[in-house]
N, C-alpha and C positions, 0 to 999 in steps of 0.2 A: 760246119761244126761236126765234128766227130769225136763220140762219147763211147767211152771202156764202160762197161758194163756196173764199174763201181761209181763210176762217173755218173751214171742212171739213176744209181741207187742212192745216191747223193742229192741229187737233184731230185728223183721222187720224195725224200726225207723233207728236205728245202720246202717245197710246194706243199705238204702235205701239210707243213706248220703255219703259212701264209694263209691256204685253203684251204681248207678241209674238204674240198668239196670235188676236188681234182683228184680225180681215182688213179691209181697206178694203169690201169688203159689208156682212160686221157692222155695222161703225162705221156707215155711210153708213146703213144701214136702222134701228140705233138714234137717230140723228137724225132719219130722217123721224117715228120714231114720237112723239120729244120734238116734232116741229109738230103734232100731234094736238090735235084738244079735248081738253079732258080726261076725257070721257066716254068717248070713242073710246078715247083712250090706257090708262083703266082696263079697257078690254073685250080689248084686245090683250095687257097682263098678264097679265087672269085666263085668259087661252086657255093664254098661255103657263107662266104657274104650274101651271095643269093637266098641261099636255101635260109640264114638269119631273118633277112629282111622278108622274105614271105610270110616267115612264120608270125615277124611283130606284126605286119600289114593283116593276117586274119587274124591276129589276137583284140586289135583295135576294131574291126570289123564284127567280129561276135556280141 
């Protein structure tokens, strides 16, 4: 996927109204990661999936 800058700002507008909670960093950094390979893009989930699930596993822990 490859996004024009208006195109960003569109889609930060979009989300903003869905969520309010998705900051224009967010958004902006879940974009770069959708121009990934897709190899790349799968290695940035599973970090992230990880680094998710640890955090619920010591929330249920505390």
């Amino acid at each position: 996927m490859t996004c024009s800058r208006d195109s960003e700002d569109f889609i930060l507008r979009a989300l903003a109204g869905v969520n309010s909670k998705f900051d224009k960093k967010t958004v902006t950094r879940l974009l770069d990661i959708e121009k990934l390979d897709p190899t790349d893009k799968e290695h940035v989930f599973a970090m992230l999936d990880a680094f998710l699930a640890k955090n619920k596993l010591q929330a249920i822990l505390k």
